[in-house]
One Martini backbone bead per residue (centre of mass of N, CA, C, O) as a GRO file, in nm:
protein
  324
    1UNK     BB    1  14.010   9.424   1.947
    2UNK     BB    2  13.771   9.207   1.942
    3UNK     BB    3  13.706   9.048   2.219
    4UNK     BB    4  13.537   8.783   2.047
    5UNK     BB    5  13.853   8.721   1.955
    6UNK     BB    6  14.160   8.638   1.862
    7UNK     BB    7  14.447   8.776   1.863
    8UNK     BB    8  14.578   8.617   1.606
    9UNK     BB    9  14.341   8.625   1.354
   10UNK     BB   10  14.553   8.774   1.111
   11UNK     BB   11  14.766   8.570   1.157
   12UNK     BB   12  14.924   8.327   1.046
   13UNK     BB   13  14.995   8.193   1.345
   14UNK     BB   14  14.699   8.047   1.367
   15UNK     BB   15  14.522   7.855   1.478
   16UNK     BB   16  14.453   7.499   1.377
   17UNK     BB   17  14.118   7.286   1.406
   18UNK     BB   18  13.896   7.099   1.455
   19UNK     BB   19  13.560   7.057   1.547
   20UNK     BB   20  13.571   6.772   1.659
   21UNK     BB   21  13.767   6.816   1.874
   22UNK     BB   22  13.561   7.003   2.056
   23UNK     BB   23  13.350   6.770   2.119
   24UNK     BB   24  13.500   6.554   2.263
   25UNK     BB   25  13.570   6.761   2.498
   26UNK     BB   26  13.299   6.820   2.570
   27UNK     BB   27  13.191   6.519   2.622
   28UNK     BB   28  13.406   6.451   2.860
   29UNK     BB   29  13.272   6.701   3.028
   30UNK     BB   30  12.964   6.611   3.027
   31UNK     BB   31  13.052   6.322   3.160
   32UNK     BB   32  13.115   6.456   3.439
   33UNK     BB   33  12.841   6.569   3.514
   34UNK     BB   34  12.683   6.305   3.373
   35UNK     BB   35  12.554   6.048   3.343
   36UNK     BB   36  12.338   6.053   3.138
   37UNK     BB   37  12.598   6.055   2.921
   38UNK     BB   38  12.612   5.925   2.598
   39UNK     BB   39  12.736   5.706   2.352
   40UNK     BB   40  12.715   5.626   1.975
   41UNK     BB   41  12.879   5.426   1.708
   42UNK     BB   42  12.970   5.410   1.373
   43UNK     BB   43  13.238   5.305   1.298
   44UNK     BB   44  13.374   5.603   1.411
   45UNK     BB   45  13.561   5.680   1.689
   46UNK     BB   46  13.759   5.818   1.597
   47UNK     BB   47  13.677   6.038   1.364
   48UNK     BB   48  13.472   6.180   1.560
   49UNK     BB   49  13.557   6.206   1.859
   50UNK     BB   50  13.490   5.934   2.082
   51UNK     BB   51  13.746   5.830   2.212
   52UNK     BB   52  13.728   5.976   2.489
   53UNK     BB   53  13.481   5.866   2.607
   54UNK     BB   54  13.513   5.536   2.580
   55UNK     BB   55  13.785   5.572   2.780
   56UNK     BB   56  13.628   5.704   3.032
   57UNK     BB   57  13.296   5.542   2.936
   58UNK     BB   58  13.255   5.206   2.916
   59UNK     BB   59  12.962   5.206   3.024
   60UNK     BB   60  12.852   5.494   2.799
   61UNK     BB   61  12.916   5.303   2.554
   62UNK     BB   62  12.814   5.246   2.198
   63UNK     BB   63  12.891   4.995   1.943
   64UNK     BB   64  12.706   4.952   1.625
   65UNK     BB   65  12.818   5.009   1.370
   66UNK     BB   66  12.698   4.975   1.059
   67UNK     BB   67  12.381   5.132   1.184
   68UNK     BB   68  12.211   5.361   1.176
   69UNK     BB   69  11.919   5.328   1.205
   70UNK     BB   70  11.975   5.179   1.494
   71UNK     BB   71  12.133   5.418   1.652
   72UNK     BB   72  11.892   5.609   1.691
   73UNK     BB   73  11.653   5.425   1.797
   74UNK     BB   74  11.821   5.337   2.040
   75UNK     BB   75  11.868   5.607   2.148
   76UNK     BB   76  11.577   5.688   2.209
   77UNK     BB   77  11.511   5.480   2.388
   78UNK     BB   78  11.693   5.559   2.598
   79UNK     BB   79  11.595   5.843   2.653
   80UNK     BB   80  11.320   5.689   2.785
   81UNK     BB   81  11.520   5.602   3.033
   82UNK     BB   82  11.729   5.891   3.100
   83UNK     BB   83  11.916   5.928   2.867
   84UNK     BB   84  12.175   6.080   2.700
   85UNK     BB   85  12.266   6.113   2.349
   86UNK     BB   86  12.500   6.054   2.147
   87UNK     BB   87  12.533   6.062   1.853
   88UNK     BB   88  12.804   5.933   1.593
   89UNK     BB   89  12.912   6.055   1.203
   90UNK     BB   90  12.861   6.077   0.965
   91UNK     BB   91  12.708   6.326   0.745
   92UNK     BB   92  12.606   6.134   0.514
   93UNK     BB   93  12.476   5.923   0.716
   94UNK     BB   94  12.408   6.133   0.933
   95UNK     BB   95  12.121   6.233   0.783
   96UNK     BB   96  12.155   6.062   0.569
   97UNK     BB   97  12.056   5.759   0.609
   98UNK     BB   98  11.883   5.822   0.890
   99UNK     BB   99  11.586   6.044   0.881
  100UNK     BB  100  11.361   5.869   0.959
  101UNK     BB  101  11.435   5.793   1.240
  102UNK     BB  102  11.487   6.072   1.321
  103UNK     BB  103  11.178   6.170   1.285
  104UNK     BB  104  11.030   5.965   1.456
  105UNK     BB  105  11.188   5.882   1.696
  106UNK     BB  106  11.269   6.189   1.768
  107UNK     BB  107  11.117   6.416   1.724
  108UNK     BB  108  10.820   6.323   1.757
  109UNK     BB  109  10.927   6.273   2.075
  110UNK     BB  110  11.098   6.450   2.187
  111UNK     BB  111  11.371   6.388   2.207
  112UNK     BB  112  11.706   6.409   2.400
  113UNK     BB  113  11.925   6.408   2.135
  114UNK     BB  114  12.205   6.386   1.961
  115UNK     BB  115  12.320   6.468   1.629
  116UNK     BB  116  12.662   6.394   1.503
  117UNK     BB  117  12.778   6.551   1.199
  118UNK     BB  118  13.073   6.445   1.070
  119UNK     BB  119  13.239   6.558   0.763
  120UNK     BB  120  13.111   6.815   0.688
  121UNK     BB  121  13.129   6.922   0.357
  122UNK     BB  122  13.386   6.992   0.101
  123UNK     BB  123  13.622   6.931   0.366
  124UNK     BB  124  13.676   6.619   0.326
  125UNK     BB  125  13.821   6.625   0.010
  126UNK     BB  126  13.939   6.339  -0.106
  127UNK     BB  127  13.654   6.169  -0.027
  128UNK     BB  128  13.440   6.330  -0.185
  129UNK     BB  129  13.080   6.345  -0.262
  130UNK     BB  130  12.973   6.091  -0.089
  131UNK     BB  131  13.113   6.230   0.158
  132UNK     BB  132  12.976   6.572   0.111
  133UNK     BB  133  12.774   6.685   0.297
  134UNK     BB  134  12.494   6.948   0.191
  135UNK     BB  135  12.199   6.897   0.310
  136UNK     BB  136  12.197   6.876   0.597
  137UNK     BB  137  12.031   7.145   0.713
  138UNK     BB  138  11.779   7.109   0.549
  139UNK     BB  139  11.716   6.863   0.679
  140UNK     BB  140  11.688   6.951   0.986
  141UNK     BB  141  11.555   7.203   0.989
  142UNK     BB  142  11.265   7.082   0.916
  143UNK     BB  143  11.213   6.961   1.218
  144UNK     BB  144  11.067   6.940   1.420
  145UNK     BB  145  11.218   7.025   1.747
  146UNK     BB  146  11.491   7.122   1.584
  147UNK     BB  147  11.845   7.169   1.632
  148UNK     BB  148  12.067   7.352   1.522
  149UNK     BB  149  12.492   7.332   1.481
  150UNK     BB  150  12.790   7.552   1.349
  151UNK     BB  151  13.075   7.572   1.448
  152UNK     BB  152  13.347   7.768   1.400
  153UNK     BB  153  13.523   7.585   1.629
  154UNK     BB  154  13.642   7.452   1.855
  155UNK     BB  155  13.582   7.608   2.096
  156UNK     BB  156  13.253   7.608   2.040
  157UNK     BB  157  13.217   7.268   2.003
  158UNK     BB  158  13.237   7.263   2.289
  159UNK     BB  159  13.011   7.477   2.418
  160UNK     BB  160  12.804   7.322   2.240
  161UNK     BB  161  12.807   7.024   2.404
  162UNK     BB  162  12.735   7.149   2.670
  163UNK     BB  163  12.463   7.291   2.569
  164UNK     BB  164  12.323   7.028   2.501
  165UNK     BB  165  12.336   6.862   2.719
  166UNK     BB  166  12.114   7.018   2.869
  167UNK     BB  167  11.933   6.975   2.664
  168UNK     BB  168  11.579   6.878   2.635
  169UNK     BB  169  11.668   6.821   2.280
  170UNK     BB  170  11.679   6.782   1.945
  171UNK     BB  171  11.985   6.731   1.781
  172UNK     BB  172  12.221   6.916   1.527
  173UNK     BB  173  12.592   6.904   1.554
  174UNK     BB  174  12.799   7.030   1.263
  175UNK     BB  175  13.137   6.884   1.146
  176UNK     BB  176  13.455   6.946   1.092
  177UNK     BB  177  13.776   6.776   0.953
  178UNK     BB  178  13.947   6.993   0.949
  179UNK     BB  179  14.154   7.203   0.961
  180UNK     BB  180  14.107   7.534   1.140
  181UNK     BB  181  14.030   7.838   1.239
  182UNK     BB  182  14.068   7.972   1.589
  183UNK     BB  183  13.863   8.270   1.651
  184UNK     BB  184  13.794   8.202   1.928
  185UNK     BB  185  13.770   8.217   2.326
  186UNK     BB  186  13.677   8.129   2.642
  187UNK     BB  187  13.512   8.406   2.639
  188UNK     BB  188  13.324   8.357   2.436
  189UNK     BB  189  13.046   8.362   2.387
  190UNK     BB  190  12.788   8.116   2.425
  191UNK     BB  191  12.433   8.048   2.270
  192UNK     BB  192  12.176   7.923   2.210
  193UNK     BB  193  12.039   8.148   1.985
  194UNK     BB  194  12.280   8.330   1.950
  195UNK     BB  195  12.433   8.559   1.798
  196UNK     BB  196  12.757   8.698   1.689
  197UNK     BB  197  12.887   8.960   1.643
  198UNK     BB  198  13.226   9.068   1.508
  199UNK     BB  199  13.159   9.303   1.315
  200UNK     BB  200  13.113   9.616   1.225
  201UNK     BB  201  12.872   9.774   1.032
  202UNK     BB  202  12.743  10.008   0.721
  203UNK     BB  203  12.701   9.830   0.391
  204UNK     BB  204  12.711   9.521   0.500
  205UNK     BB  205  12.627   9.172   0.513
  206UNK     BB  206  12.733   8.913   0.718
  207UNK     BB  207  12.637   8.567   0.719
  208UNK     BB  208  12.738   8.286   0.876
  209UNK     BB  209  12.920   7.938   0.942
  210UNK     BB  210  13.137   7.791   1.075
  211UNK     BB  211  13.460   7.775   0.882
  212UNK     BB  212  13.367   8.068   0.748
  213UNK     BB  213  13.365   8.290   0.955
  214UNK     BB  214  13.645   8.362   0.844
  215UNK     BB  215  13.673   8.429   0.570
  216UNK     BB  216  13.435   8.696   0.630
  217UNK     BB  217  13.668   8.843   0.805
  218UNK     BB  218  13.901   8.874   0.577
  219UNK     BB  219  13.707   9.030   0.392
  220UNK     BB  220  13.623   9.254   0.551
  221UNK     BB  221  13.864   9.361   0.588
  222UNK     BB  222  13.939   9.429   0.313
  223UNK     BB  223  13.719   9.612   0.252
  224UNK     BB  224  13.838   9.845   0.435
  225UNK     BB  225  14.065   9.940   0.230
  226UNK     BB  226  13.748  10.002   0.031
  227UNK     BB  227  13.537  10.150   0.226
  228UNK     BB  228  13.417   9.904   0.362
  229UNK     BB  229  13.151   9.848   0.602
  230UNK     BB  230  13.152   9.526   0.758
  231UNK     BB  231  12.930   9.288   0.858
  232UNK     BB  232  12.968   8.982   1.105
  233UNK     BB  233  12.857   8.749   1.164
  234UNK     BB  234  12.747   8.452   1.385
  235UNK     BB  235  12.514   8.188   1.336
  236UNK     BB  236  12.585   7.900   1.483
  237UNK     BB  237  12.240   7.893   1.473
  238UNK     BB  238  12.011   7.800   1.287
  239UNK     BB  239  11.822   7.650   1.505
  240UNK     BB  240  11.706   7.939   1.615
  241UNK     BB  241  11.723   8.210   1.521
  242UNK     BB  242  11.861   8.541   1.576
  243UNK     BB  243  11.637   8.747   1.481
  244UNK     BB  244  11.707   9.039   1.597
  245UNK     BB  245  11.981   9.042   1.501
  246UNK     BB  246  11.930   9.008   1.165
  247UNK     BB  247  11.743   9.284   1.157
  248UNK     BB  248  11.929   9.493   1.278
  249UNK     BB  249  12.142   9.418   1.043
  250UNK     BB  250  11.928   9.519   0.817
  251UNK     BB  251  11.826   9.786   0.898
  252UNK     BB  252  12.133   9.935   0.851
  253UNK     BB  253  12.232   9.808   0.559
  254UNK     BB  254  12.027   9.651   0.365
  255UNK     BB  255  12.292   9.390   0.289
  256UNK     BB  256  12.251   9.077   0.248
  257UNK     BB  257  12.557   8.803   0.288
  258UNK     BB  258  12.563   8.418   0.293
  259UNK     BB  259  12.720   8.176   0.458
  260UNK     BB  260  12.800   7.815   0.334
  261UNK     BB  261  12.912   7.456   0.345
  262UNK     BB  262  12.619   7.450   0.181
  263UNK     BB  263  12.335   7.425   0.042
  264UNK     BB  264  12.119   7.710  -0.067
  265UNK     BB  265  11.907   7.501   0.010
  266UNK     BB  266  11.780   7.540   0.298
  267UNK     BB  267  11.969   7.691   0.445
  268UNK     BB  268  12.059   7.939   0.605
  269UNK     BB  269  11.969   8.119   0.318
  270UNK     BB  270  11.701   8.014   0.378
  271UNK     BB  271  11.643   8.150   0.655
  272UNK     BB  272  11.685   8.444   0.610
  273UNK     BB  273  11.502   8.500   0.401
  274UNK     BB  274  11.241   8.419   0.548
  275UNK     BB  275  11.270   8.636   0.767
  276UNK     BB  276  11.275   8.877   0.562
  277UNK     BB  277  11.027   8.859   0.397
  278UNK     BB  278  10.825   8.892   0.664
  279UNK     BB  279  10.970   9.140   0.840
  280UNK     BB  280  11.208   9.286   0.619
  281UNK     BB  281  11.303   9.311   0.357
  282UNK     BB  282  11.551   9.167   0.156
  283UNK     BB  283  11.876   9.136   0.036
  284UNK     BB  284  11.966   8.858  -0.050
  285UNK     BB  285  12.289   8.681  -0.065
  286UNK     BB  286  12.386   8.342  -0.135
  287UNK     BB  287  12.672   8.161  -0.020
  288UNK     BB  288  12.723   7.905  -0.173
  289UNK     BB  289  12.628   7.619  -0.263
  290UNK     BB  290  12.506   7.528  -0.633
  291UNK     BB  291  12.366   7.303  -0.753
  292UNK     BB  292  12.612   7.085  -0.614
  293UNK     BB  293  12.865   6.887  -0.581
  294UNK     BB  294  13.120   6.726  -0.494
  295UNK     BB  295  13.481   6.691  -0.471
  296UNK     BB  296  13.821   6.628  -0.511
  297UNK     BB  297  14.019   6.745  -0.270
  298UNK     BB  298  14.128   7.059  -0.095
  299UNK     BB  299  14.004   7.283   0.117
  300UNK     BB  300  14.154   7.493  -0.109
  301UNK     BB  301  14.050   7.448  -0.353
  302UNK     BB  302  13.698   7.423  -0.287
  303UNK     BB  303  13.648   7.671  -0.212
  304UNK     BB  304  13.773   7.817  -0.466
  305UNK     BB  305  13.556   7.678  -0.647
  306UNK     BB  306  13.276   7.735  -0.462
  307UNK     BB  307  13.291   7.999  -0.345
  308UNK     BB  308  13.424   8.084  -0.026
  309UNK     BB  309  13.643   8.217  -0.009
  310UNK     BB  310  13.766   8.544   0.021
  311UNK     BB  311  13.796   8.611  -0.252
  312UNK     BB  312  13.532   8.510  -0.344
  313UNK     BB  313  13.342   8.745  -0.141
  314UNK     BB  314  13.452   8.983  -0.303
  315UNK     BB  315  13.381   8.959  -0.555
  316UNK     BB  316  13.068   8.912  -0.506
  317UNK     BB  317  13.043   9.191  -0.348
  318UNK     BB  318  13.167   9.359  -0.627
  319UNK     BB  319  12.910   9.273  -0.818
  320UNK     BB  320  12.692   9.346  -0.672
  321UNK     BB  321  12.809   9.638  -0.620
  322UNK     BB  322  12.775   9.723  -0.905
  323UNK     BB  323  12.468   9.639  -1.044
  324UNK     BB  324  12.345   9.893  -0.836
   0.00000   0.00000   0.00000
């Protein structure tokens, strides 16, 4: 078994968790640590899962209301006096509603905010596409001084808020709504801007983000009883990519597969597809949204509609090397 790995990984009885839930206990392991750590929510403390902050420092804890647009404002002034301020919304409303306050008043002062977009993807299930929010990838990393963060599980979104809380810059680190598998566990590495190989091969790659990278990981498993051997990334930080990692698996390879459950327009796949156009020249297939909205359904309805799911990246990759 990969040491980066749970040992339950391909059992049924694997555990599963929200990533929304490792950031709850990671703010406030990071808030027992800094007192400069601040949370701010739009009324939505429960569903973010900042209530466990809120109880245990209600005096660095601040309910702004439906009012994205002035939490994020709000949140630059207090960094501009040291503290370090966590937002949180879900992903439809945070950067979906207030990307230009986002923009001007966070990223262009290089403010030390995390903006935290949680019920991102189209896991978020029976709330439709007007809460599934897939651009959010696209927006944020286009922003100069922006760190972008998928985590691929609750333990890892632990992990990326207590390295956020450290770093004095924007980020936005990327949550999702449904339970997921835990696939790393607490000595898994975790650093920013590192991505985790997760299991190697030279027929081709995967590069996923978020808890997709379980899906990636069972496909990968299946097709090696079809003699293809598949390598695995976890690129869990989109912005700034690890570029290293990802070269060096195209090097080997010569053919990447992007997986993300986010629109393919400017999101993972469009990240990977510019490192390797002008580094690399390299075939990258793109797996995610394709320039669709969401719809209501179950996680697992869903991803096998959006083509997401195991089955469906087996599928595509064996679309893809039959055209070969």
């Amino acid at each position: 078994m990969n040491s980066l790995l749970s040992d339950e990984l391909y059992s049924e009885s694997i555990t599963q968790e929200p990533t929304r839930k490792g950031f709850g206990e990671g703010l406030v392991d990071a808030g027992k640590k800094d007192e400069s750590i601040v949370a701010l929510s739009a009324d939505l403390v429960e569903s973010t899962q900042v209530e466990p902050f809120a109880k245990a420092f209600p005096d660095r804890f601040i309910e702004m209301g439906v009012a994205e647009q002035n939490m994020v404002t709000v949140a630059s002034g207090m960094s501009a006096v040291g503290k370090r301020p966590f937002v949180t919304s879900y992903a439809s409303f945070s950067p979906g509603r207030n990307w230009e306050q986002i923009r001007t008043t966070i990223c262009l002062n290089d403010r030390p905010v995390t903006i935290v977009g949680c019920h991102s993807g189209v896991s978020v299930g029976p709330d439709g596409a007007t809460h599934q929010m897939l651009e959010d990838i696209a927006l944020m990393r286009s922003l100069p001084n922006m760190i972008v963060v998928a985590p691929c599980d609750s333990i890892e979104a632990k992990k990326a808020t207590l390295e956020l809380a450290k770093l004095a810059k924007p980020s936005y680190l990327r949550l999702t709504r449904e339970k997921t598998a835990v696939i790393t566990h607490q000595d898994t590495p975790f650093k920013i801007g590192k991505a985790n190989v997760l299991r190697e091969g030279s027929d081709l790659t995967i590069i996923a983000c978020g808890p997709l990278v379980y899906e990636a990981l069972k496909a990968a498993k299946y097709l090696e009883s079809k003699d293809l051997k598949v390598e695995v990334i976890n690129s869990h930080t989109i912005k700034p990519l690890d570029e290293k990692t990802i070269i060096k698996s195209a090097k080997k390879t010569k053919l990447i597969f992007t997986l993300e459950e986010a629109q393919v327009a400017g999101g993972l796949g469009g990240a990977i597809a510019e490192l390797l156009s002008e580094h690399l020249p390299t075939q990258v297939i793109r797996l995610g949204i394709q320039n669709r909205f969401g719809q209501s359904g179950t996680l697992a309805e869903l991803w096998a509609e959006y083509d997401l799911d195991a089955a469906s990246i087996v599928r595509s990759i064996n679309n893809v090397l039959k055209a070969k």
